[in-house]
N, C-alpha and C positions, 0 to 999 in steps of 0.2 A: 329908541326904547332903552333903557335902563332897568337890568334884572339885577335883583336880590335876591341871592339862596342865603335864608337864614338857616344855620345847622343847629340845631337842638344836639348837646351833647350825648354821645354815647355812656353807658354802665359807669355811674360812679361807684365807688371806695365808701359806703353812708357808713362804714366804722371811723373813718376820718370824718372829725368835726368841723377841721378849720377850712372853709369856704374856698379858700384863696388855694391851698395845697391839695385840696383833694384830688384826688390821681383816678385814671381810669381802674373798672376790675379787669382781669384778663380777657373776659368777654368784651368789655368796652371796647379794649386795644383790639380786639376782633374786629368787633362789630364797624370802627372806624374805617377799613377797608372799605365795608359796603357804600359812605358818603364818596370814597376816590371814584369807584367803580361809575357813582351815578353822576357824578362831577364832570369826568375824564371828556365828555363831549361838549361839554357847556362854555368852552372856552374865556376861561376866567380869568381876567384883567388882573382881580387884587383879593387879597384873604386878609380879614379881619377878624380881631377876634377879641371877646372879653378878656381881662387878665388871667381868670381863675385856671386854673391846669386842666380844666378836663374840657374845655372848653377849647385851649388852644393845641391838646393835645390828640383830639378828634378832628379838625383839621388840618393837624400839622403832615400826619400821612399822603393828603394830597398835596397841600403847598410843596413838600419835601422832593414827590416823584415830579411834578410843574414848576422847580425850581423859582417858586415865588416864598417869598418871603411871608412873614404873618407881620403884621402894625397891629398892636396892641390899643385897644379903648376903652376907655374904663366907662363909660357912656352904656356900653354894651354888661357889665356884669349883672349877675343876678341880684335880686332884692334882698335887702340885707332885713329878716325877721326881726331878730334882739340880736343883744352880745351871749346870750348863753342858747342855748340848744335845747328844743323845744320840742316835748313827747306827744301833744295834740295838736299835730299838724293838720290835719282833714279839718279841721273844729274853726282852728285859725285862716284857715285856707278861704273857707270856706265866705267864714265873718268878711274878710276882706276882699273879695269880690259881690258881695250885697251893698258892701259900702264901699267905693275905692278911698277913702278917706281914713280908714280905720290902718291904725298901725300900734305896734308893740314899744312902750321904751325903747329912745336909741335905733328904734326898725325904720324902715320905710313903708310908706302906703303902695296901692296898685298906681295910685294916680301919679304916684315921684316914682315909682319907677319906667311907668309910661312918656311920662315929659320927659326924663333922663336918657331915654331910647330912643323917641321922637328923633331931640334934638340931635342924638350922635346919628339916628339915618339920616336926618337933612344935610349935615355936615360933609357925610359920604358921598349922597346925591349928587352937589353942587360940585364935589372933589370927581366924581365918575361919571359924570352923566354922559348917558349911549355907550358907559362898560357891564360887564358882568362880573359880581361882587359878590363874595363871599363873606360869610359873619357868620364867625362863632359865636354860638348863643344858649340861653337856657331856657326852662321850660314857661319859669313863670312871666321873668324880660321878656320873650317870645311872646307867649299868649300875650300880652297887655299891647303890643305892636299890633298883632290879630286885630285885635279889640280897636284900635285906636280906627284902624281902615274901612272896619266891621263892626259897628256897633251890637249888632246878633249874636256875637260869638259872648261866650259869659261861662260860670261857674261846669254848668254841666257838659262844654265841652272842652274848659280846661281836664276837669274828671276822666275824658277820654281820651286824651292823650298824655294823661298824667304821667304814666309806666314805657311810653313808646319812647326808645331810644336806640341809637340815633333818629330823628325826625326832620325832613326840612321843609321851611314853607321859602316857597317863590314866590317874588314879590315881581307886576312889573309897571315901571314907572315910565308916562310920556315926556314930550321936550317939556312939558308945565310942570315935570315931576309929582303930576297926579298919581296917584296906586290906580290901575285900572284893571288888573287883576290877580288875584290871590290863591296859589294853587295847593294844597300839601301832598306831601309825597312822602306816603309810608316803604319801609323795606320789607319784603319776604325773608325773615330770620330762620326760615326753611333752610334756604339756599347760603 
């Protein structure tokens, strides 16, 4: 069996624009403890992650204490809406999960950024098969992964895990590298 913890980033910086730099808020860099915490037994082969900073910077806490390294994939980044920054997001969000086809100038659809994800997990698959793997990752790349395994899963439950950060879902795959089960694992931000 071959396990995927996809890590949905911790608290970003939404005062930074640019995709690529956006950095954890202080809470993030908190909150990212809790993914080592839940990691620390899972014993992880490899950390993966999107380029984007907040992405590799929520994983970087446990790679750093498990002396593994992060491999960067651009396979894995978030979907790129347009080049400019966009104030109705719920409105667009939305459009583009009734259609995965629908995209902005310049943006990508659900459906390219679902094939773009696909492809980098099978890539990983084939690279790890029978490890446990880690991936940094975002909300909406994530959700459309969901989706791909899970055709049920859709708008109103990306809606509910819109705000949950960090988030991770575990993925696990047999020798055929089928998905045979899909688990998500919320944190007590209690604690």
């Amino acid at each position: 069996m071959t396990h995927v913890y996809f890590v949905r980033h911790a608290e970003p910086n939404y005062n930074n624009h640019d995709n690529l730099s956006r950095e954890l808020t202080s809470k993030g860099s908190q909150d990212r403890k809790l993914v080592t915490k839940f990691l620390s037994d899972k014993q992880i082969d490899a950390v993966i992650s999107s380029p984007y900073k907040r992405a590799v910077d929520t994983v970087k806490d446990f790679a750093d204490n498990y002396g593994l390294e992060i491999g960067i994939m651009d396979h894995f980044r978030e979907r790129k809406v347009t080049d400019d920054w966009i104030n109705t997001f719920a409105g667009f969000t939305q459009k583009q999960w009734e259609d995965f086809s629908f995209k902005l100038p310049d943006g990508e659809s659900l459906n390219e950024v679902q094939k773009r994800n696909i492809s980098g997990l099978e890539l990983v698959l084939k690279k790890f098969c029978g490890k446990n793997i880690v991936i940094g990752s975002h909300g909406t790349a994530l959700s459309t992964v969901i989706n791909y395994y899970d055709n049920s899963f859709g708008y109103k439950d990306f809606e509910k895990i819109k705000y949950i950060m960090p988030f991770i879902v575990e993925f696990v795959f047999d020798d055929e590298l089928r998905c045979t089960k899909i688990e998500k694992h919320f944190f007590d931000m209690a604690n």
